[in-house]
C-alpha positions in Angstrom: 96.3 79.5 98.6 97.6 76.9 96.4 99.0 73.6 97.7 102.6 73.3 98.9 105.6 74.3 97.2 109.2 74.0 97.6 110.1 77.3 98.7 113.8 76.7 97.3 112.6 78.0 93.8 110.6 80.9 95.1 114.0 82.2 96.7 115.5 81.9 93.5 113.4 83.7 91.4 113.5 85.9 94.3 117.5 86.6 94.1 116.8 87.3 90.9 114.8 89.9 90.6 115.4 91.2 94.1 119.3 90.9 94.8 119.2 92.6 98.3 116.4 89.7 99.0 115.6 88.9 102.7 119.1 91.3 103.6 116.6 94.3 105.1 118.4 95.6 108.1 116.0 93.9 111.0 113.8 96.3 113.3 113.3 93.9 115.8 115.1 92.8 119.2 116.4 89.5 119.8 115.8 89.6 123.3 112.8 88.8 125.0 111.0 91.5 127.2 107.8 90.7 128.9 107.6 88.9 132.0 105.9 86.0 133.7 103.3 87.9 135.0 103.1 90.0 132.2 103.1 86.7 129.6 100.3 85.0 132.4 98.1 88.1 132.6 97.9 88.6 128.7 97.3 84.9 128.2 94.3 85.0 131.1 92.9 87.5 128.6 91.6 84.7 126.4 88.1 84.0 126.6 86.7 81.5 124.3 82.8 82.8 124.6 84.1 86.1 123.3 85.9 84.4 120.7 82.7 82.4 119.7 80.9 85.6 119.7 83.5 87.6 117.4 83.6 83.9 115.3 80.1 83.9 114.9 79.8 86.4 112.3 82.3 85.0 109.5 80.8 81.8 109.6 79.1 82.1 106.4 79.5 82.1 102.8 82.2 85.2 101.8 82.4 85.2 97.9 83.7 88.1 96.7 81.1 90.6 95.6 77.8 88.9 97.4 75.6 90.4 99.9 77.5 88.0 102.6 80.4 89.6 101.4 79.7 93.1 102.1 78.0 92.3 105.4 81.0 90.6 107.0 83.7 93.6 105.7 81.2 96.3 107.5 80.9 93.8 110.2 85.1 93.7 110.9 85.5 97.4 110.1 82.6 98.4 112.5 84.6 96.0 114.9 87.9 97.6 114.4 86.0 101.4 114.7 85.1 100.5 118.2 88.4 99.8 119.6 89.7 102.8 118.3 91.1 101.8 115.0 91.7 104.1 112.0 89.8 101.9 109.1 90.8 102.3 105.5 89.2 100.8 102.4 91.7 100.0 99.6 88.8 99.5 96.8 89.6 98.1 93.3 88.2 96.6 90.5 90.5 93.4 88.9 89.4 91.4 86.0 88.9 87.6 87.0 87.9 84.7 84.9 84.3 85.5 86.1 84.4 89.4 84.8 85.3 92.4 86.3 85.1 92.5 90.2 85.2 94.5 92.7 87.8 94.1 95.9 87.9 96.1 99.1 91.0 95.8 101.5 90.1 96.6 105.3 93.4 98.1 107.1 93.3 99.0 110.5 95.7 101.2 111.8 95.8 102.0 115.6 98.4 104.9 115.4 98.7 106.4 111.6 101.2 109.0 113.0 103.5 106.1 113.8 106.5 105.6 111.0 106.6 101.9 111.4 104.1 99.4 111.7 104.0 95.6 112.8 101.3 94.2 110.0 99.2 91.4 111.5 96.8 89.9 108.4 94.3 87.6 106.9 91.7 87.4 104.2 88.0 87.5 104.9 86.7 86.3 101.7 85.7 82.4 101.2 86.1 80.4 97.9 83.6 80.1 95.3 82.1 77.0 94.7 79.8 77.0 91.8 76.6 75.2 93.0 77.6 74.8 97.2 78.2 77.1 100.0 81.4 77.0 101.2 82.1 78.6 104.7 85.8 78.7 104.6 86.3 78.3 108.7 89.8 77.7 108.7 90.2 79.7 105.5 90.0 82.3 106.8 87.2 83.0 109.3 89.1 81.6 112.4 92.1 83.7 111.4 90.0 87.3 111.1 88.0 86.2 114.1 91.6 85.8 115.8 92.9 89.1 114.6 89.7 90.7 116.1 90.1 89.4 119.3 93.6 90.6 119.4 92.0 94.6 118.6 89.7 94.0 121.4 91.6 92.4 124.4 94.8 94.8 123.0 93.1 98.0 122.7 92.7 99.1 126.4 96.7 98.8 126.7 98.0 100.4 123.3 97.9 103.9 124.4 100.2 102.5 127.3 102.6 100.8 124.5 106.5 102.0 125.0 107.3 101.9 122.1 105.6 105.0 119.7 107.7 104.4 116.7 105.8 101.1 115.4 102.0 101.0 115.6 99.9 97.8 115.1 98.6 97.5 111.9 95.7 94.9 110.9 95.3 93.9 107.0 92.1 91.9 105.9 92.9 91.0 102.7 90.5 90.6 99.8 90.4 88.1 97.0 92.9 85.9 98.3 91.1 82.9 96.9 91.0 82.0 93.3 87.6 82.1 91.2 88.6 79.0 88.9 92.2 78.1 89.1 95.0 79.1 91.1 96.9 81.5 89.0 99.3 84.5 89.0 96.8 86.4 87.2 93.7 84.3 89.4 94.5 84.5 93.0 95.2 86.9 96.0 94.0 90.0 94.4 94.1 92.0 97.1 97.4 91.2 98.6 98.7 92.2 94.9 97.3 95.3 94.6 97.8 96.6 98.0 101.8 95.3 97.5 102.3 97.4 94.7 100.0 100.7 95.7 102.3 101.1 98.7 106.3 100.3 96.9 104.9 103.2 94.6 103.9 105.6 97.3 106.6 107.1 98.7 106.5 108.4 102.4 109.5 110.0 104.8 110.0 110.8 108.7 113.3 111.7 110.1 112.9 108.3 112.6 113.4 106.2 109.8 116.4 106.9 108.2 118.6 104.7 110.0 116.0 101.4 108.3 116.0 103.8 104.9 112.4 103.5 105.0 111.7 105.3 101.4 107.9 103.9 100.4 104.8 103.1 102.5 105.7 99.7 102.0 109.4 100.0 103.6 106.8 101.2 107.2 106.2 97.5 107.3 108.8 95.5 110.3 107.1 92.9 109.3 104.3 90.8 108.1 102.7 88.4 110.2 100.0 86.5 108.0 97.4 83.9 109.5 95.8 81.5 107.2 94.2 77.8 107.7 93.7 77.8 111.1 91.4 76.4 113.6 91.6 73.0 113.0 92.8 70.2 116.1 96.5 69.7 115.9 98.0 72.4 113.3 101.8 72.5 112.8 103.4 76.1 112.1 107.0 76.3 110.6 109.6 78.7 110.4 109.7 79.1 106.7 113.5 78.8 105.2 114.1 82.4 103.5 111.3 84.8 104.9 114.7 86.7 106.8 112.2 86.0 109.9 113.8 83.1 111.6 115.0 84.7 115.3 111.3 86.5 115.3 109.8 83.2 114.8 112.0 81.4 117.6 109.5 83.8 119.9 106.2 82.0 118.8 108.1 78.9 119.6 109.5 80.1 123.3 106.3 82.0 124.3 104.3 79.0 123.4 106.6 77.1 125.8 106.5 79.6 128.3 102.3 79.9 128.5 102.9 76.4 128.7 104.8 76.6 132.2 102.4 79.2 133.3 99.6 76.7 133.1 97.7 79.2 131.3 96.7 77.4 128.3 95.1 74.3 127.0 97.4 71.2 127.3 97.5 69.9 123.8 100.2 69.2 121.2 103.0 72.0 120.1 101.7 73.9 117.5 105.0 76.0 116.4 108.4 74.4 115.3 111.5 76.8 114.9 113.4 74.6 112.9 113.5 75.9 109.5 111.0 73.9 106.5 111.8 74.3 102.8 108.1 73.8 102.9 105.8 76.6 101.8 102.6 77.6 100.2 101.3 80.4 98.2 99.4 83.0 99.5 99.0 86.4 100.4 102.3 87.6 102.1 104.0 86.8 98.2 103.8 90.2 97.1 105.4 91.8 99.8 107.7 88.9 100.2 108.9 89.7 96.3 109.6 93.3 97.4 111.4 92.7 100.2 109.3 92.9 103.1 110.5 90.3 106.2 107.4 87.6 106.5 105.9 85.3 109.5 103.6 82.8 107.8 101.5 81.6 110.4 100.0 78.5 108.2 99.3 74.7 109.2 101.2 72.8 106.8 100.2 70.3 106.2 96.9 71.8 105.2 93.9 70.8 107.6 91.6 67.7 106.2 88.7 70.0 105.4 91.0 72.3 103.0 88.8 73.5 100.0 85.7 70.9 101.0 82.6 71.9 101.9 83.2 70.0 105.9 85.3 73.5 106.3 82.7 74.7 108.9 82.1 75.3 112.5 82.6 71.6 112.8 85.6 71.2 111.6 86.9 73.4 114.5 88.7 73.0 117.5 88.6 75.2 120.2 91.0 74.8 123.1 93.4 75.5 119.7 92.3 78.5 118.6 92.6 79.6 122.4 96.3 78.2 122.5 96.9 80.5 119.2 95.0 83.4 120.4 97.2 83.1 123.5 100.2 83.4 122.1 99.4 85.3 119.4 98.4 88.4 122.0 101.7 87.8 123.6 104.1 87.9 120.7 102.3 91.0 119.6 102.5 93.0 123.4 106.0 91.9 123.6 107.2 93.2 120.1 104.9 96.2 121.0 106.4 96.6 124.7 102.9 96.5 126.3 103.2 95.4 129.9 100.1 95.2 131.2 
């Protein structure tokens, strides 16, 4: 992602182009459902030696198109398989400033059948740095090994989910970093091609006429995107025009409530529900350009290691990316309506 922006001018351009701009009708219900033994059981669920061990994995170089590369995308979509995911490949070629490349999207769908989906996502691949190795820990293995986590402690309760209509859906975008210099044309390759594959593929169900879903992109509630995470101390804000700000007010109260439950690390609030005109670029874009409501779940300001080579397992924090896992899990049962 590139640094941060005023997200004022992005709206703009937005309105522009997209008059009905953030005015989707909203799938989601204000009120909370889970209870305090529900929110304490699926926050108990974190264990940070599984997380190490799912972790373990991404920590190493991810360039696009290496050996490293391939290994972590069969590693995540071998993952996924075993909980009972339905794994797709969106595979591409794009032309970069280093030649032609090859990209490969991972999506992870639990229930295809369902109309709707609630899109959970990261990118897997790490920068590339001409003559060092750059891990990329907070950006993004943290985040994938965080989505992972979620498939595996989730799994065992999504056939019990009461609500059929909206399945959980996880992205692992490819190419989100770019090869020389943050571009339009040189950055988040996958998120752009994925964005306009699905507004051009058009897809029906009679359960969806009252949110005039019309394209496989319109299946998407909405997008929750992780990026830069891991990191002691990260601050997550509620984005001013994503058309997300009453979801987001959940990350905010559930990370009080875990809070009250004694259930996770005691350490600084991560989320803030006031809305920032602060913003960066990154992979939700696309689908934020076509309309599609977004959660940006990115520590701004960036963590100290951003784009230097200290973005490695030492640069991590882990009674941090426990508190996020945590409430993570629980945000997605609740919108879900898994009790467990």
């Amino acid at each position: 992602m590139r640094t941060v922006l005023i997200v004022f001018s992005v709206i703009v351009t937005m309105s522009c182009y997209f008059p009905d701009f953030v005015h989707r009708k909203q799938r989601w219900k204000d009120e909370r459902s889970l209870s305090k033994s529900s929110m304490d059981k699926l926050c108990r669920m974190t264990n940070r030696q599984k997380i190490l061990e799912l972790l373990k994995p991404l920590l190493v170089e991810r360039v696009v198109g290496t050996p490293n590369h391939e290994t972590v995308r069969n590693y995540i979509v071998s993952k996924l398989h075993d909980k009972g995911f339905v794994v797709e490949l969106d595979n591409f070629d794009a032309e970069t400033p280093l030649g032609t490349k090859s990209f490969s999207n991972i999506i992870a769908t639990y229930n295809p059948e369902a109309p709707r989906r609630l899109v959970l996502a990261c990118h897997y691949d790490s920068k590339y740095f001409k003559k060092q190795v750059f891990i990329g820990a907070t950006d993004s293995a943290v985040p994938c090994a965080i989505l992972l986590d979620l498939a595996e402690t989730l799994a065992p309760y999504l056939p019990r989910q009461n609500n059929h209509d909206v399945s959980l859906q996880l992205i692992f975008f490819d190419g989100e970093e770019a090869f020389v210099r943050w571009s339009r044309t040189d950055s988040i390759y996958g998120a752009r091609h994925l964005a306009h594959k699905w507004q051009n593929n058009s897809y029906s169900h009679p359960k969806t006429v009252l949110f005039d879903v019309q394209t496989q992109l319109d299946r998407i509630d909405v997008l929750v995107l992780l990026d830069l995470l891991g990191e002691r101390n990260p601050r997550i804000n509620n984005m001013y025009g994503y058309g997300t700000s009453n979801l987001f007010k959940n990350f905010e109260d559930i990370e009080n409530d875990l809070r009250s439950l004694n259930c996770t690390n005691k350490l600084p609030k991560i989320f803030f529900s006031e809305q920032s005109l602060e913003a960066a670029e990154d992979d939700h874009i696309p689908f934020l350009l076509r309309n599609v409501p977004v959660l940006h779940l990115i520590s701004v300001p960036f963590p100290t290691v951003w784009h230097k080579i200290s973005d490695n397992a030492a640069a991590l924090h882990y009674p941090t990316i426990e508190n996020l896992a945590s409430i993570i899990r629980v945000f997605v049962a609740e919108y879900l309506a898994i009790k467990p």
